[in-house]
DRENDO-1510 file (C-alpha; in Angstrom, 1 decimal, always signed):
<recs>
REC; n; res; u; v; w
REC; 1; UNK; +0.0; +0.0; +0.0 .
REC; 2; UNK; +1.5; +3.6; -0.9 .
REC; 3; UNK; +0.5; +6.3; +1.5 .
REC; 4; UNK; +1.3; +10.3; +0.3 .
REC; 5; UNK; +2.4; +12.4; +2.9 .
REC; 6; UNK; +2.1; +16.0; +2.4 .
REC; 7; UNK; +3.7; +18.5; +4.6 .
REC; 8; UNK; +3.0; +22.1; +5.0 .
REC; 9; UNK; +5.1; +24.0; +4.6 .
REC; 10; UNK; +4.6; +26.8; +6.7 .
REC; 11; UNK; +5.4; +24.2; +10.0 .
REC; 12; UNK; +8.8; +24.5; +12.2 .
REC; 13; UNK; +10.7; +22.2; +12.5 .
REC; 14; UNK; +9.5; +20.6; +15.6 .
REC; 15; UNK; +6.0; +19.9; +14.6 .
REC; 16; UNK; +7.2; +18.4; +11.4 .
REC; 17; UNK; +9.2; +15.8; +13.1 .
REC; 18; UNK; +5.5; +15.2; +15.0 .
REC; 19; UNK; +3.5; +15.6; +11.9 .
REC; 20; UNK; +5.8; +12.5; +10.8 .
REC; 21; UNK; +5.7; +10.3; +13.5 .
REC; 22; UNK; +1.7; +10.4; +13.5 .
REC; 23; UNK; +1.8; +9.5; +10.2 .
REC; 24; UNK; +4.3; +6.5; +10.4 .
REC; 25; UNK; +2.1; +4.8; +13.7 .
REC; 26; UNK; -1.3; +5.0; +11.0 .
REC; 27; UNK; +0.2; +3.6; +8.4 .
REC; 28; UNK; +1.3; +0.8; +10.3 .
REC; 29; UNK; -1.8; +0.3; +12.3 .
REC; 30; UNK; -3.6; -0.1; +8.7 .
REC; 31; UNK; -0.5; -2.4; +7.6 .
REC; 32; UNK; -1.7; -4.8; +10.3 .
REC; 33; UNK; -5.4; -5.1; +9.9 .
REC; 34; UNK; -4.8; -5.8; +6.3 .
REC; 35; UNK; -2.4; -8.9; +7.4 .
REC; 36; UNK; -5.1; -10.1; +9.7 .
REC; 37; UNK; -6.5; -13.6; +7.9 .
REC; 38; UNK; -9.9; -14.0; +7.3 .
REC; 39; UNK; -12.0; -16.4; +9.3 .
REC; 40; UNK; -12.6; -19.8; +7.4 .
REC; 41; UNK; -16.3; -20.9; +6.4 .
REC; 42; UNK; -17.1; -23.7; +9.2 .
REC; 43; UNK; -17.0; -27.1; +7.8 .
REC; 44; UNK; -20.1; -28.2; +9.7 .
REC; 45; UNK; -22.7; -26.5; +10.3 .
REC; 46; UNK; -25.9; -27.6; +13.3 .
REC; 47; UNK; -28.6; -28.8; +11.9 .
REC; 48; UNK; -31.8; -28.6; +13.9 .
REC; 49; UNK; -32.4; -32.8; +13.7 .
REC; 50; UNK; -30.7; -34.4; +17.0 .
REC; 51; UNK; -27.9; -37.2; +15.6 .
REC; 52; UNK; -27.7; -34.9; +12.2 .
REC; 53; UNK; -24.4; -33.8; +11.1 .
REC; 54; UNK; -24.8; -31.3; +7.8 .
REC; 55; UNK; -21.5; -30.5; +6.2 .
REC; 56; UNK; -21.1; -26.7; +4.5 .
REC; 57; UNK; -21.2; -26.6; +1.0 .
REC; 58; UNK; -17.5; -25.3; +0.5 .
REC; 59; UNK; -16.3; -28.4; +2.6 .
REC; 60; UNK; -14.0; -30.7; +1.0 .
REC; 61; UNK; -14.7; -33.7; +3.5 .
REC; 62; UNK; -17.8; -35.2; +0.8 .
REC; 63; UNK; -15.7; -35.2; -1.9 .
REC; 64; UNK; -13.4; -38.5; -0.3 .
REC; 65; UNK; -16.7; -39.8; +1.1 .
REC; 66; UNK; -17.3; -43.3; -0.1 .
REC; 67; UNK; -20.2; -45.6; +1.2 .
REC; 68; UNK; -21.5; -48.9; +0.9 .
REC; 69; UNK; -24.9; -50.5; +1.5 .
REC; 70; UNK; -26.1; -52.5; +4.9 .
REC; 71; UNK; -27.1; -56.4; +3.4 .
REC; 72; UNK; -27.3; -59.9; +3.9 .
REC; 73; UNK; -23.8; -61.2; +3.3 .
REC; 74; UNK; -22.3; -64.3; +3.9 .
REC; 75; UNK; -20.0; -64.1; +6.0 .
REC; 76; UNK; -17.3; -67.1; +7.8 .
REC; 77; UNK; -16.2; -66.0; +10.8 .
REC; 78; UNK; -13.2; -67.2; +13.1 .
REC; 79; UNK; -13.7; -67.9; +16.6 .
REC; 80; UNK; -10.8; -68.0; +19.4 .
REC; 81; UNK; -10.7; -70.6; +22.3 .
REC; 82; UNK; -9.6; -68.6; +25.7 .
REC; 83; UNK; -7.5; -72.0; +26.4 .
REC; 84; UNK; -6.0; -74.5; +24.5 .
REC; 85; UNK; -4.0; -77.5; +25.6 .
REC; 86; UNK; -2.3; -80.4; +23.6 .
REC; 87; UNK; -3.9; -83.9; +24.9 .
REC; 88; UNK; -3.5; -87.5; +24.1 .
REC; 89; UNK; -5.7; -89.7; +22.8 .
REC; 90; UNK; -6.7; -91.3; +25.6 .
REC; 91; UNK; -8.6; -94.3; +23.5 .
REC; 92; UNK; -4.6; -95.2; +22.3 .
REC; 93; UNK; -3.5; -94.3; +26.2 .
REC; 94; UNK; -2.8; -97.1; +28.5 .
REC; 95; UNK; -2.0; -97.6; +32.2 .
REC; 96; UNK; +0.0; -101.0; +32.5 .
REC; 97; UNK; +0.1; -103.2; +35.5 .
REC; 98; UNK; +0.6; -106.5; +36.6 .
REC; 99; UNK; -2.3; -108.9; +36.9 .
REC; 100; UNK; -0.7; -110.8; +39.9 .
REC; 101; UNK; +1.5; -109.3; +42.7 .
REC; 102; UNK; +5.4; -110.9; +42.2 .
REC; 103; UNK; +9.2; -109.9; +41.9 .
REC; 104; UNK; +10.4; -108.1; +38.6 .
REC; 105; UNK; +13.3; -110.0; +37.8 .
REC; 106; UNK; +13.5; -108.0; +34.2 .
REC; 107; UNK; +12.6; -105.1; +32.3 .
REC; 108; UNK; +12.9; -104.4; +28.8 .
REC; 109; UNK; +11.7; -101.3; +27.9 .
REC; 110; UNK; +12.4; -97.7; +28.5 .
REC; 111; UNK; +11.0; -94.5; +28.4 .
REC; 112; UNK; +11.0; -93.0; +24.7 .
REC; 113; UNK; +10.8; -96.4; +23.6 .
REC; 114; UNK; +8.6; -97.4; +20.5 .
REC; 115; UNK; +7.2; -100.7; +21.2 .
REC; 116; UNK; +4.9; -103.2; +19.2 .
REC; 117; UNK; +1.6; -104.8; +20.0 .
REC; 118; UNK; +2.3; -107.7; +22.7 .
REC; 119; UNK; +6.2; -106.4; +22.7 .
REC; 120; UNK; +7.0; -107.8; +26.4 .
REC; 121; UNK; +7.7; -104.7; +28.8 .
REC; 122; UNK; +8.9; -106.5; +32.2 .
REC; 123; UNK; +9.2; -110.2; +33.6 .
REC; 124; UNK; +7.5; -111.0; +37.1 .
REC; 125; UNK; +8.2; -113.8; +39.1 .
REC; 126; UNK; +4.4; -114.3; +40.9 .
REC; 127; UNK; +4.4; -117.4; +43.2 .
REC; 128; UNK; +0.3; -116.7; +42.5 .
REC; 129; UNK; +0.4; -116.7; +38.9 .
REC; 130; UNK; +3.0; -120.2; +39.5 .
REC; 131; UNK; +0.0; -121.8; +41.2 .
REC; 132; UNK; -2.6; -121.0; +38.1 .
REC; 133; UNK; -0.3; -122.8; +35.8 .
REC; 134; UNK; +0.2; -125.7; +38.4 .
REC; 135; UNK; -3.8; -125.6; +38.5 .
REC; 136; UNK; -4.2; -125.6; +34.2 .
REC; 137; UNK; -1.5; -128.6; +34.2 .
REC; 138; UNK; -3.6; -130.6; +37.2 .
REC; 139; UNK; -6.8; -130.1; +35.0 .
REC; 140; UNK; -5.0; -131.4; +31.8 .
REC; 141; UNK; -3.8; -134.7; +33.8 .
REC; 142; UNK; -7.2; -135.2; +35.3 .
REC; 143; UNK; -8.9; -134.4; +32.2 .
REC; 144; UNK; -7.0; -137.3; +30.3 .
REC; 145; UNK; -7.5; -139.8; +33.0 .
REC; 146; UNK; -10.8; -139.3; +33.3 .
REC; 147; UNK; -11.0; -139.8; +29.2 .
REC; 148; UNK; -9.3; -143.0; +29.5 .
REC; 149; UNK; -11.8; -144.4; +32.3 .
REC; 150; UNK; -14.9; -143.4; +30.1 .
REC; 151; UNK; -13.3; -145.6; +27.5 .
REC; 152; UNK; -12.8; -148.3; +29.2 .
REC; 153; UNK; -16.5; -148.0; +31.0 .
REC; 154; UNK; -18.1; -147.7; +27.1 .
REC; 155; UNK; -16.2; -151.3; +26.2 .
REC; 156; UNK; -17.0; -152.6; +29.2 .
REC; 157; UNK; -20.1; -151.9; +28.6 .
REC; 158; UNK; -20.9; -152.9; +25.0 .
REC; 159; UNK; -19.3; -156.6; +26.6 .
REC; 160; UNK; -22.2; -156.4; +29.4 .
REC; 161; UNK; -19.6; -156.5; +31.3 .
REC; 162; UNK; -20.8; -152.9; +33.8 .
REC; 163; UNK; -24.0; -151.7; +33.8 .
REC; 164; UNK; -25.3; -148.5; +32.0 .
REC; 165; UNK; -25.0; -146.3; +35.6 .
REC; 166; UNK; -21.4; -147.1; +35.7 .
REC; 167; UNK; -20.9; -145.8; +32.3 .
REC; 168; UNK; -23.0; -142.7; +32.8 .
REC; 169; UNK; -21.1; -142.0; +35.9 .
REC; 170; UNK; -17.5; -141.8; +34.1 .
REC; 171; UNK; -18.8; -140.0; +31.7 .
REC; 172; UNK; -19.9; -137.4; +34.1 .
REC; 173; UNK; -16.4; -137.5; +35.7 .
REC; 174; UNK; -15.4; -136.9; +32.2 .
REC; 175; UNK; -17.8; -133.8; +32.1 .
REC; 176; UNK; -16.7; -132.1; +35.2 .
REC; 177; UNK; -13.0; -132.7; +34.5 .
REC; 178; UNK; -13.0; -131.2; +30.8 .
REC; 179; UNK; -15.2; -128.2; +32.6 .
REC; 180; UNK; -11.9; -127.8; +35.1 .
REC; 181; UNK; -9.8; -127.5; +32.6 .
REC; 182; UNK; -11.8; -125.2; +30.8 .
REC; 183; UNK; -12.3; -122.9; +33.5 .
REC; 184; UNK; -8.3; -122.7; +35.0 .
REC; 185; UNK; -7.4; -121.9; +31.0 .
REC; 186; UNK; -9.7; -118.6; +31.3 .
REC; 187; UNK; -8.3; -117.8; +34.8 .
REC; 188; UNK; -4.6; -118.1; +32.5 .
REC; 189; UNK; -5.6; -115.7; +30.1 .
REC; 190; UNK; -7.1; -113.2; +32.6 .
REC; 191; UNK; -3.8; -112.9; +34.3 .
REC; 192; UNK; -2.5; -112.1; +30.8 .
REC; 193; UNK; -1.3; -114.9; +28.9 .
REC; 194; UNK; -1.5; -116.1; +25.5 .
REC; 195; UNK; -3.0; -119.0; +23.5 .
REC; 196; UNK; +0.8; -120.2; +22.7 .
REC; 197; UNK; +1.7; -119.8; +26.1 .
REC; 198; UNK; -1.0; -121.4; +27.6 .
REC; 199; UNK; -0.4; -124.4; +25.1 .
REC; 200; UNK; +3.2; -124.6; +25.9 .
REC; 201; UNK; +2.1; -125.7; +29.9 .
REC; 202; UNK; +1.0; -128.9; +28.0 .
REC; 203; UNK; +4.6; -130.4; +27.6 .
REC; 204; UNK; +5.2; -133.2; +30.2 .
REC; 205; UNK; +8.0; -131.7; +31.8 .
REC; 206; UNK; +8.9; -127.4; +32.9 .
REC; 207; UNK; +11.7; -125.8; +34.4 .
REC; 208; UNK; +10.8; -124.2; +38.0 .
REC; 209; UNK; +11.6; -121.2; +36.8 .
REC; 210; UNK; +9.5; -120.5; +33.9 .
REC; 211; UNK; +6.0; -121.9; +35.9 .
REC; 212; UNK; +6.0; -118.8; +38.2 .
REC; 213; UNK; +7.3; -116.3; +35.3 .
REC; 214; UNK; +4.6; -113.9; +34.1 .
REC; 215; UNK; +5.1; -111.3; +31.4 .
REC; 216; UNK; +3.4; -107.9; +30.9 .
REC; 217; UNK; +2.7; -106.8; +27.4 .
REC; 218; UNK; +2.3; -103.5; +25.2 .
REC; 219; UNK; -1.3; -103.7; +24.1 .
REC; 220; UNK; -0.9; -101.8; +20.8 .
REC; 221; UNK; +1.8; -100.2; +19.2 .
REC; 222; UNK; +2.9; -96.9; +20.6 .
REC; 223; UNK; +5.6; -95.1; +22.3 .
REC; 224; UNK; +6.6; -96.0; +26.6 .
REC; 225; UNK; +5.9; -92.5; +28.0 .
REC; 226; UNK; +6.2; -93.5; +31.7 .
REC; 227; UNK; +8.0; -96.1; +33.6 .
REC; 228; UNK; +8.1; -97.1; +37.3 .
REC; 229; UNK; +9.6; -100.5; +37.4 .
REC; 230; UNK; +12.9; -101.4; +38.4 .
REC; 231; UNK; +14.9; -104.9; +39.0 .
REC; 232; UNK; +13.9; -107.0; +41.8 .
REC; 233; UNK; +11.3; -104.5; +43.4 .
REC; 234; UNK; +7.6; -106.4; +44.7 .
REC; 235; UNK; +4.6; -105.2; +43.4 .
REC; 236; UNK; +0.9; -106.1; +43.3 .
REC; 237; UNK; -1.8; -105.7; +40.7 .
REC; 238; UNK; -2.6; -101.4; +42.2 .
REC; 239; UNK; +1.0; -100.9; +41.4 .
REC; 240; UNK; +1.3; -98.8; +38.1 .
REC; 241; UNK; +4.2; -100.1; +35.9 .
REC; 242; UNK; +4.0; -98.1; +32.6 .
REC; 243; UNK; +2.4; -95.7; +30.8 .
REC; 244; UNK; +2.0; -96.2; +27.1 .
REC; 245; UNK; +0.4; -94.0; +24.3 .
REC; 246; UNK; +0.2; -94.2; +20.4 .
REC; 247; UNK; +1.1; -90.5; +19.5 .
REC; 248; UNK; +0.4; -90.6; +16.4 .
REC; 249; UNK; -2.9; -89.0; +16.3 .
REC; 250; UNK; -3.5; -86.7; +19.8 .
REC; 251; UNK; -6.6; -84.7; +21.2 .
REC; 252; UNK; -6.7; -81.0; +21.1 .
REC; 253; UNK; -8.7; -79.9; +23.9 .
REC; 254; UNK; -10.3; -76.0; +23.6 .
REC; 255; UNK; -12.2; -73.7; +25.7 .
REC; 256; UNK; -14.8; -71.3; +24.2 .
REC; 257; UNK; -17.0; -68.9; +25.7 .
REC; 258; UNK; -20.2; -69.9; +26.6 .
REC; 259; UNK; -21.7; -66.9; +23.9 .
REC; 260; UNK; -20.2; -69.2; +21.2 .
REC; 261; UNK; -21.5; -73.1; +22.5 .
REC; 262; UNK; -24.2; -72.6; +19.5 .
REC; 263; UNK; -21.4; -72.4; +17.1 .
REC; 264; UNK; -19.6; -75.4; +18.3 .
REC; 265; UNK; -20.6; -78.5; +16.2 .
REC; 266; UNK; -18.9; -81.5; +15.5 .
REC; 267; UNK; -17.0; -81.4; +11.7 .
REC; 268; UNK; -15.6; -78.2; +12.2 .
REC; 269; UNK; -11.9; -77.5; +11.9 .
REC; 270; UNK; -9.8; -76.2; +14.5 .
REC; 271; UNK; -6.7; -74.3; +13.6 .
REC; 272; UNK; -4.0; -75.3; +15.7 .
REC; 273; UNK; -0.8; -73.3; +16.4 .
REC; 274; UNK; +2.1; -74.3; +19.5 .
REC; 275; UNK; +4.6; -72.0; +20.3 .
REC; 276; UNK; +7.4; -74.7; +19.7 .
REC; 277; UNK; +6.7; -74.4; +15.6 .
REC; 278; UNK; +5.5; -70.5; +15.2 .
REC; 279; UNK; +5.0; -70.9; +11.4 .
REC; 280; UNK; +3.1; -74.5; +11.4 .
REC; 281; UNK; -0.6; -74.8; +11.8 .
REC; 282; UNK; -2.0; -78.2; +12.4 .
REC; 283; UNK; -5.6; -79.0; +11.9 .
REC; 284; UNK; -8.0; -81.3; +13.1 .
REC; 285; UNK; -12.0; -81.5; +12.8 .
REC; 286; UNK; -14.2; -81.6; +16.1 .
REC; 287; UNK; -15.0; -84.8; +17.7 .
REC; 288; UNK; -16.8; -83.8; +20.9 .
REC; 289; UNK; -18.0; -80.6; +22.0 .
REC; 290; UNK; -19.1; -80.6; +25.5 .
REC; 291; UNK; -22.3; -80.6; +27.2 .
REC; 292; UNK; -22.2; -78.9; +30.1 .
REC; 293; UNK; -20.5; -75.5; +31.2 .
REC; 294; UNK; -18.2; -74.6; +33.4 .
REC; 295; UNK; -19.2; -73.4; +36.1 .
REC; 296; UNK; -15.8; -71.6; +37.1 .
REC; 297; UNK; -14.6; -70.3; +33.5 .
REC; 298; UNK; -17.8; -69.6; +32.2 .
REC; 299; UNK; -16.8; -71.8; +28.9 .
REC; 300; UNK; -17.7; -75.0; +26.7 .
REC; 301; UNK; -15.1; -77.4; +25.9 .
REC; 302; UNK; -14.5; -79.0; +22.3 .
REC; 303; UNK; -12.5; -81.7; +21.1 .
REC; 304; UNK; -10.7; -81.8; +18.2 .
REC; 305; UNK; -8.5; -85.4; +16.8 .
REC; 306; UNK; -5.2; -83.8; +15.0 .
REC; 307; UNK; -2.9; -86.3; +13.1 .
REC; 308; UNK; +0.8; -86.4; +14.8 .
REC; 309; UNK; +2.8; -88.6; +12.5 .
REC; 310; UNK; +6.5; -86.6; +13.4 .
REC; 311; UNK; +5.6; -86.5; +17.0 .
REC; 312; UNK; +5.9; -82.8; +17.0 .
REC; 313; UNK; +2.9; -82.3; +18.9 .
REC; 314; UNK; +3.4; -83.3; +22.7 .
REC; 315; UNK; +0.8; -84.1; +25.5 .
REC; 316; UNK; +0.8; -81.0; +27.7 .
REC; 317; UNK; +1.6; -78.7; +25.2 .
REC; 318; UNK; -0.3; -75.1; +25.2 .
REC; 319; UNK; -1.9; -74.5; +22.1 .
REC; 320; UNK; -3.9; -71.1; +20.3 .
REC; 321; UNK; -6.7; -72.6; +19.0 .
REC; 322; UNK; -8.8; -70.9; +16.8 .
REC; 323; UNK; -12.4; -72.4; +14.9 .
REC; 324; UNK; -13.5; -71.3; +11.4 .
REC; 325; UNK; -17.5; -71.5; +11.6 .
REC; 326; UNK; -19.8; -72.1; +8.7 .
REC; 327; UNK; -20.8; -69.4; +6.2 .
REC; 328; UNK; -23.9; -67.4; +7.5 .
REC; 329; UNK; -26.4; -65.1; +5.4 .
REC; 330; UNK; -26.3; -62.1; +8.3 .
REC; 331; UNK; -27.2; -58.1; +7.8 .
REC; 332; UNK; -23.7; -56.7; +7.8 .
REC; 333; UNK; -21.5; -53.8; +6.7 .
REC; 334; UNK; -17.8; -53.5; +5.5 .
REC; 335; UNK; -16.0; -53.0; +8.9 .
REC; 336; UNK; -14.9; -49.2; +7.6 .
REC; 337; UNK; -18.0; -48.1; +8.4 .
REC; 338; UNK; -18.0; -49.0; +12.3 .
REC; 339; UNK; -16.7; -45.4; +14.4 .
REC; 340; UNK; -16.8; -45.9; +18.7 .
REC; 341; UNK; -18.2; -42.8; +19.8 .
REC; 342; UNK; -17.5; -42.4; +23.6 .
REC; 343; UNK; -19.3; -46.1; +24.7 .
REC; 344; UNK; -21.5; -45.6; +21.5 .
REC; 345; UNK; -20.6; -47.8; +18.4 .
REC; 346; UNK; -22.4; -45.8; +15.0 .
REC; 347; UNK; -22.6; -45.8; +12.0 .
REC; 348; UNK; -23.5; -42.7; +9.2 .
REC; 349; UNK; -26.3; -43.3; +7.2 .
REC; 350; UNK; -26.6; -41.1; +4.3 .
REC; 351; UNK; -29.5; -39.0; +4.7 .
REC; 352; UNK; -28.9; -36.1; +1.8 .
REC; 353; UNK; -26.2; -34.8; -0.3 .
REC; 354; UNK; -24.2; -33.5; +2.7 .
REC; 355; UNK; -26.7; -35.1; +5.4 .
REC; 356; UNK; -25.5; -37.6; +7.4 .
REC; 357; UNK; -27.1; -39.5; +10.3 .
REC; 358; UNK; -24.9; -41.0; +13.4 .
REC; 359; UNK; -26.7; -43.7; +14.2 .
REC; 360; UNK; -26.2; -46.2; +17.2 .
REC; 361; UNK; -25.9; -49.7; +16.3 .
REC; 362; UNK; -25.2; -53.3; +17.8 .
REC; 363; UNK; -22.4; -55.7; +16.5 .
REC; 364; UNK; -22.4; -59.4; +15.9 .
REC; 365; UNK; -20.1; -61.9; +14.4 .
REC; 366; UNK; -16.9; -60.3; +12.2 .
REC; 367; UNK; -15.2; -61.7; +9.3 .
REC; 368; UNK; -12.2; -60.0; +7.7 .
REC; 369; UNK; -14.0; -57.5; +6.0 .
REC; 370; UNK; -17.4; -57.5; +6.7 .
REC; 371; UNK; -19.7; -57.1; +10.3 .
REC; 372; UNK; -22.7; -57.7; +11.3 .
REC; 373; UNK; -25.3; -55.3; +12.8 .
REC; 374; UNK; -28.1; -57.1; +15.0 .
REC; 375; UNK; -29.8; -53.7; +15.4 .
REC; 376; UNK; -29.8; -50.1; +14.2 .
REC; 377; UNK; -29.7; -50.8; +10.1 .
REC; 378; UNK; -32.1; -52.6; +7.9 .
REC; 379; UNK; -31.4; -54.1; +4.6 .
REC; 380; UNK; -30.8; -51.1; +1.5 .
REC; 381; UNK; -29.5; -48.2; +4.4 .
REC; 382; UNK; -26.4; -46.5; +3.0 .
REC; 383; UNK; -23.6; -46.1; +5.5 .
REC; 384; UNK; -20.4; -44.3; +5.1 .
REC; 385; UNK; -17.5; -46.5; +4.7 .
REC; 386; UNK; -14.1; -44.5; +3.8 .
REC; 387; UNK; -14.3; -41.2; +5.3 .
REC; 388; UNK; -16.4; -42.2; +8.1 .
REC; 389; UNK; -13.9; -41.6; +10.8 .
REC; 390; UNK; -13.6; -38.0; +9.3 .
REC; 391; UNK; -17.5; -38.0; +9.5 .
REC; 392; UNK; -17.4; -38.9; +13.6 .
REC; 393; UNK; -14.4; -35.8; +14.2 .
REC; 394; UNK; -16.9; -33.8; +12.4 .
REC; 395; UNK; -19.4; -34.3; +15.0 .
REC; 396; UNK; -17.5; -34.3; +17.8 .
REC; 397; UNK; -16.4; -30.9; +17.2 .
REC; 398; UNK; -20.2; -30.0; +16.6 .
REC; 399; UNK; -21.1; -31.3; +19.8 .
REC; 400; UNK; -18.4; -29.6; +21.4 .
REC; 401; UNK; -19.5; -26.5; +19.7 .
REC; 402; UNK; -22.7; -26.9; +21.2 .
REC; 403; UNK; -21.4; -27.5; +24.5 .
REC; 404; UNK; -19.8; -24.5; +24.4 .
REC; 405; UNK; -22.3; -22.0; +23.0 .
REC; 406; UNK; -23.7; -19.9; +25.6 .
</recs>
């Protein structure tokens, strides 16, 4: 700006020097107001509808607007188990003891050890289980006597040589012998041994040592994962020698809330992960899912079978468990959409070119992209996906405005 200044020129010399400084303090007074900005348009302005926001026409915020309509979608979502623990199948689990009480006088596995079905773990020497074979061998001898004597009655009886009740009688012996024999065989094979052992007892002759010997057997193939037997210790039939397990399949065991137990169905796939292999998941479909509820955790327990072939998975282990549900047709939005307000959670529904409703809403299940709203939308409402967290500062700064006013 270019100010004149015109002196007269009949002043002295004093009041020209004040004549200038008056001059110099306007101009720059009128310097400063011209440097003062002007106040922006507001970018918001109140509308007279509670939950309204209107945007001014010269703001820039509805031009990066973009929206979406609320809809039935189907959406897959992913549960996660509060608890997750790695288990073993306890239908390939077994707890082995002896049948009889006796010595050990040998073992022959260890712990770690694979071992085959009827693979022999220890050798007992049971005084008990010496007096069942004694017992099986008696019944064999009596039971081939008495065979002999109902031979002889039957010839002696076609030669009229002994009446019929004589013959009837050694045939009864017969009977009752052969029943003996039958019943100390099953009493053998309840204290654990097998058909060729029991048919071994049959030879005329035994060493001492090998009546009384007794051996204890894996019952199916898997790996020894306890042992408490050593050499020469006595134990009875409460006494637990080993504990063996087929790992090759194990249980996952998971606890849900009890908000999800109507999700849980058997067929489902649980997506296992162990912090021992960070970048492996192991899966496994739901066997069992549980039917009561905890009363301390407030959860439902399912039960997944996951295969095991490399072992890598180990009883005990803690596991993050996490269940991908079936596809559901729900009323949902794109997850852009959802702003938290304070303790509300809204949504902007469109209500006019620069009109935009907050609206309370309540969430459901989530997938990846999409959520569902039980209440607050209905199928066909537009909502505000990108640019809706602009939309919610928007009207926070109205409603502090508001607060403010006087």
């Amino acid at each position: 700006m270019n100010v004149r200044v015109v002196m007269p020129t009949s002043l002295s010399p004093l009041r020209i020097v004040l004549f200038l400084v008056v001059a110099i303090v306007h101009m720059s007074c009128e310097s400063k107001q011209s440097d003062t900005p002007k106040p922006s348009p507001p970018a918001a302005t109140a509308s007279a509808e509670p939950g309204i926001l209107e945007l001014a026409e010269r703001s820039t915020t509805v031009d990066h607007l973009q929206t979406d309509r609320a809809t039935l979608r189907p959406i897959r979502t992913v549960l996660k188990a509060q608890a997750g623990k790695i288990l073993a199948n306890e239908n390939r689990l077994a707890h082995l003891s002896a049948r009889v009480p006796g010595r050990i006088v040998a073992v022959y596995a260890n712990l770690g050890d694979r071992v085959k079905e009827g693979d022999r773990l220890l050798l007992l020497d049971s005084p008990a289980f010496g007096e069942a074979q004694l017992e099986y061998r008696k019944a064999r001898t009596t039971l081939s006597v008495m065979g002999k004597a109902l031979e002889r009655a039957t010839a002696l009886l076609d030669r009229g040589a002994i009446g019929a009740g004589e013959q009837q009688r050694r045939e009864a012996d017969f009977e009752n012998a052969r029943a003996d024999l039958h019943e100390a065989e099953e009493k053998l094979h309840l204290l654990g041994m097998t058909e060729r052992e029991i048919q071994q007892l049959a030879a005329k002759t035994l060493p001492h040592a090998e009546v009384a010997r007794v051996s204890l057997r894996a019952p199916f193939p898997g790996e020894v994962i306890e042992r408490n037997a050593t050499i020469g210790e006595v134990i009875d039939p409460n006494t637990m020698l080993f504990t063996v397990a087929d790992l090759s399949a194990v249980w996952v065991r998971a606890d849900f809330p009890e908000q999800q137990a109507g999700r849980l169905k058997t067929g489902l796939i649980f997506e296992v992960r162990v912090s021992a292999y960070p970048d492996t998941i192991f899966h496994g479909a739901i066997t069992y899912v549980g039917a009561v509820i905890d009363p301390t955790t407030r959860t439902v327990m399912a039960r997944a079978d996951v295969s095991n072939p490399d072992g890598r998975l180990r009883p005990e282990m803690f596991a993050e468990v996490s269940l991908v549900t079936d596809e559901q047709s729900v009323l949902s939005v794109p997850r852009a959409a959802v702003q938290q307000v304070g303790s509300r959670t809204v949504v902007f529904v469109v209500r006019g070119p620069r009109r935009f409703e907050s609206r309370e809403v309540t969430l459901g299940q989530a997938s990846s992209e999409y959520i569902q709203v039980m209440t607050g939308l209905v199928s066909g409402d537009e909502v505000v996906t990108q640019g809706s967290y602009a939309l919610k500062s928007e009207h926070l700064r109205e409603q502090m405005s508001s607060a403010g006013a006087p």
